[in-house]
C-alpha positions in Angstrom: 73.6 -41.9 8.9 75.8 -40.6 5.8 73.8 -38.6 3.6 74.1 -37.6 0.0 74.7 -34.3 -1.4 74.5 -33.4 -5.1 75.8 -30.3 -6.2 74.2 -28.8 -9.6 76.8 -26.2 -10.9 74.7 -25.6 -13.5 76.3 -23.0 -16.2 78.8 -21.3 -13.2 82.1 -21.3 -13.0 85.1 -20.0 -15.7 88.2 -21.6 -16.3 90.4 -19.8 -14.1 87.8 -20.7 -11.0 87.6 -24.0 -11.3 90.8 -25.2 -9.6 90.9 -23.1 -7.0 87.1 -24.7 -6.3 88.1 -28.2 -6.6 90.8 -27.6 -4.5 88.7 -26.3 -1.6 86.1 -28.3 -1.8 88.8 -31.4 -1.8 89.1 -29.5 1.9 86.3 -30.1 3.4 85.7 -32.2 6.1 82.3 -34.3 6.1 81.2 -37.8 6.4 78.5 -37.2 4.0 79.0 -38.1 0.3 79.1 -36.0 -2.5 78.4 -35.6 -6.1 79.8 -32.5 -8.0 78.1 -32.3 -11.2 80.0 -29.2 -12.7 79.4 -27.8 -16.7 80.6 -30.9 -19.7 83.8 -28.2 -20.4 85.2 -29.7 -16.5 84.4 -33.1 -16.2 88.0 -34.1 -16.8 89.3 -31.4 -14.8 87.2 -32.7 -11.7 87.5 -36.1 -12.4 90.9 -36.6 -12.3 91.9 -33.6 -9.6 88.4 -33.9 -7.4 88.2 -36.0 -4.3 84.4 -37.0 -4.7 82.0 -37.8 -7.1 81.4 -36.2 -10.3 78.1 -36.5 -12.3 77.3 -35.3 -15.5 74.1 -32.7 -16.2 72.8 -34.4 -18.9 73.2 -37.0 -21.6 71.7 -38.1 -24.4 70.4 -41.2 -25.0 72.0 -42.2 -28.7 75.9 -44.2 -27.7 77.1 -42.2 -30.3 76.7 -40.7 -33.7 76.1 -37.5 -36.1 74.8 -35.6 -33.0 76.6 -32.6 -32.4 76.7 -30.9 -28.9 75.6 -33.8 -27.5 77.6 -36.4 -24.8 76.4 -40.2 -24.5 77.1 -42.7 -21.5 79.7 -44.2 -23.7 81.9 -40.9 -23.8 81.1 -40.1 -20.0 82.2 -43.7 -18.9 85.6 -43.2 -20.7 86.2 -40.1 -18.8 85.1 -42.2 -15.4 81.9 -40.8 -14.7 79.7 -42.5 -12.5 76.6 -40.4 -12.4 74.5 -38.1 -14.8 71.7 -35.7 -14.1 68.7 -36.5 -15.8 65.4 -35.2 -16.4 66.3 -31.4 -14.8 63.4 -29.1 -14.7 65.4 -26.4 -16.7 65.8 -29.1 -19.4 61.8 -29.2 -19.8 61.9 -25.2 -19.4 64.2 -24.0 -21.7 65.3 -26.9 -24.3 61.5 -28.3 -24.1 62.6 -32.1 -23.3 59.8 -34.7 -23.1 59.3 -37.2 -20.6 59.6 -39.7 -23.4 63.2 -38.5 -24.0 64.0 -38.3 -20.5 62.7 -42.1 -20.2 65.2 -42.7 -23.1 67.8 -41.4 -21.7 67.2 -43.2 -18.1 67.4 -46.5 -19.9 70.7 -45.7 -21.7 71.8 -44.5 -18.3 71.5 -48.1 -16.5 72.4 -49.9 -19.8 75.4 -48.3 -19.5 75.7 -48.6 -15.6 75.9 -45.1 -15.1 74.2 -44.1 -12.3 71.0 -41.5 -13.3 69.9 -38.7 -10.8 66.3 -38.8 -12.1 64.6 -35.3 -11.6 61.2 -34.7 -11.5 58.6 -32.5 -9.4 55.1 -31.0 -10.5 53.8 -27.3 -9.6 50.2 -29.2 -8.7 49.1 -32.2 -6.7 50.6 -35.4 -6.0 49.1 -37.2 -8.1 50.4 -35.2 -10.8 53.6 -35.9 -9.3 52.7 -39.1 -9.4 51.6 -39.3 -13.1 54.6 -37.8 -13.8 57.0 -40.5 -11.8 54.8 -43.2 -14.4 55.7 -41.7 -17.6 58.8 -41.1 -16.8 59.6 -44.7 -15.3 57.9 -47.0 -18.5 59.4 -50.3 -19.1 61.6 -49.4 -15.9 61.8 -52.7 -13.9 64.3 -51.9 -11.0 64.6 -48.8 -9.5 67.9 -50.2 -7.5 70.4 -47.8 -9.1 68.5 -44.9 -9.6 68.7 -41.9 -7.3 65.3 -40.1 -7.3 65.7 -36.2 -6.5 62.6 -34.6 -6.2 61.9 -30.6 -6.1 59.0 -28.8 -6.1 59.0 -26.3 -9.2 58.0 -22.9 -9.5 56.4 -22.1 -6.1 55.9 -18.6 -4.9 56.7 -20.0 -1.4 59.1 -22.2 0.0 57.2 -25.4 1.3 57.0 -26.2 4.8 59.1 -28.9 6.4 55.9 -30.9 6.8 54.6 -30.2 3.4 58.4 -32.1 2.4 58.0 -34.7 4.3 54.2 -35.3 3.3 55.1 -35.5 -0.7 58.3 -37.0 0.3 55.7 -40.1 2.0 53.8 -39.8 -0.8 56.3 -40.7 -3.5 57.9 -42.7 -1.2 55.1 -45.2 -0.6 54.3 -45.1 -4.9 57.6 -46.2 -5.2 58.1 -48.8 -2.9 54.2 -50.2 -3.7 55.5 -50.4 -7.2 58.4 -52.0 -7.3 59.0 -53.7 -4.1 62.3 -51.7 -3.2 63.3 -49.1 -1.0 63.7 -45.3 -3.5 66.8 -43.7 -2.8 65.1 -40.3 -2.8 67.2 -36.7 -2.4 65.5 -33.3 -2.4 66.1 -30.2 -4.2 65.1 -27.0 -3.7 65.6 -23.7 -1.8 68.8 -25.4 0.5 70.5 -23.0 3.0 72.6 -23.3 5.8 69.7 -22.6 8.1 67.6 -25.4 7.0 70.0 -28.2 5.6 69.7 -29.9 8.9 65.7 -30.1 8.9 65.3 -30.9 5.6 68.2 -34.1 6.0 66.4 -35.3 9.2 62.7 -36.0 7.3 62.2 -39.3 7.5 62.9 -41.2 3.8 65.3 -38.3 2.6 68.4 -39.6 1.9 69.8 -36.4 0.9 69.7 -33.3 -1.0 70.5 -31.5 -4.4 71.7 -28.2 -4.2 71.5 -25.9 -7.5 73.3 -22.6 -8.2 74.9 -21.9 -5.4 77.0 -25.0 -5.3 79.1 -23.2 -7.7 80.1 -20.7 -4.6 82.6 -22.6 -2.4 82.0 -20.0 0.7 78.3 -21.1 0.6 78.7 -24.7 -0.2 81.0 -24.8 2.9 78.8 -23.6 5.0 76.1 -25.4 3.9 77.6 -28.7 4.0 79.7 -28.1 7.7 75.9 -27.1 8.8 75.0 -30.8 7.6 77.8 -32.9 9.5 
């Protein structure tokens, strides 16, 4: 079954790299899908040279307007992207967004029918994850076009593949209860080469979302011929 693989470049790559990536990773052979969110600087450059997908990592809410630094779903459907990161962990971390803007910025993504990558996770239990899903999904009626990626945050251990596929279940079942359709759901966190493979065989994961690294076309390679 063709599986989804979302790679967050995060702030990697210069200018002088990012050809020579897009032409490698327009290389590889897989009959997964993926989604290449690089930094706002290259979206043009991947969209019109790249081969797959490309997704923003964030975007704000407002269609447009005195809001400088910022990107709307009006200027990223212009360029031809399909997708957008929403909701990232680091977001909350370091520019301290609210789930109330992340909501906000969910429902400009499907008013605009760009496709939102809706992060979320919780260090505790699953009911917090839970809680969490809930404020960020108010007024949400349909959950059709959104891709769900969920990763753990901030544990001292990597989780155990049943632990993964227990939370995965979890959310899962909240999801479907709720709204009455199957979650497309991807997981984040901790990918490698040796465990791409386990993770993309749990039951209900329809994917994965792969951080850092994905900026490194050795390991990306790897990672994604380990998948196929």
């Amino acid at each position: 079954m063709k599986k989804l693989i979302i790679l967050n470049h995060k702030m990697n790559l210069e200018y002088d790299e990012v050809y020579n990536y897009i032409h490698n990773i327009n290389e590889i052979d897989t009959n997964d899908s993926l989604i290449i969110c690089p930094s706002n600087i290259y979206l043009e450059a991947f969209i019109n040279n790249c081969n797959w997908g490309v997704g923003a990592q964030d975007v704000y809410y407002k269609r447009n307007g005195d809001y400088t630094g910022a990107i709307s779903t009006l200027q990223l459907k212009s360029l031809g992207i399909e997708y957008s990161l929403i909701g990232h962990y680091e977001r909350k971390k370091y520019f301290h967004e609210s789930n109330k803007m992340i909501n906000k910025k969910l429902k400009a993504c499907l008013d605009s029918n760009i496709e939102p990558i809706l992060c979320f996770g919780a260090s505790g239990s699953k009911e917090e994850i839970i809680n969490n899903l809930e404020e960020l999904l108010i007024n949400i009626q349909n959950i059709e076009f959104i891709i769900f990626a969920y990763e753990p945050l901030e544990l001292d251990e990597k989780p155990e593949i049943s632990d993964i596929k227990n939370t995965i279940d979890y959310i899962y079942n909240y999801l479907y209860q709720k709204y009455n359709k199957t979650p497309n759901i991807v997981y984040g966190g901790g990918i490698t080469e040796s465990n791409i493979n386990k993770i993309l065989s749990i039951d209900k994961i329809n994917g994965v979302l792969i951080g850092g690294i994905s900026s490194d076309i050795n390991k990306i390679t790897k990672i994604i011929n380990n998948a196929n």
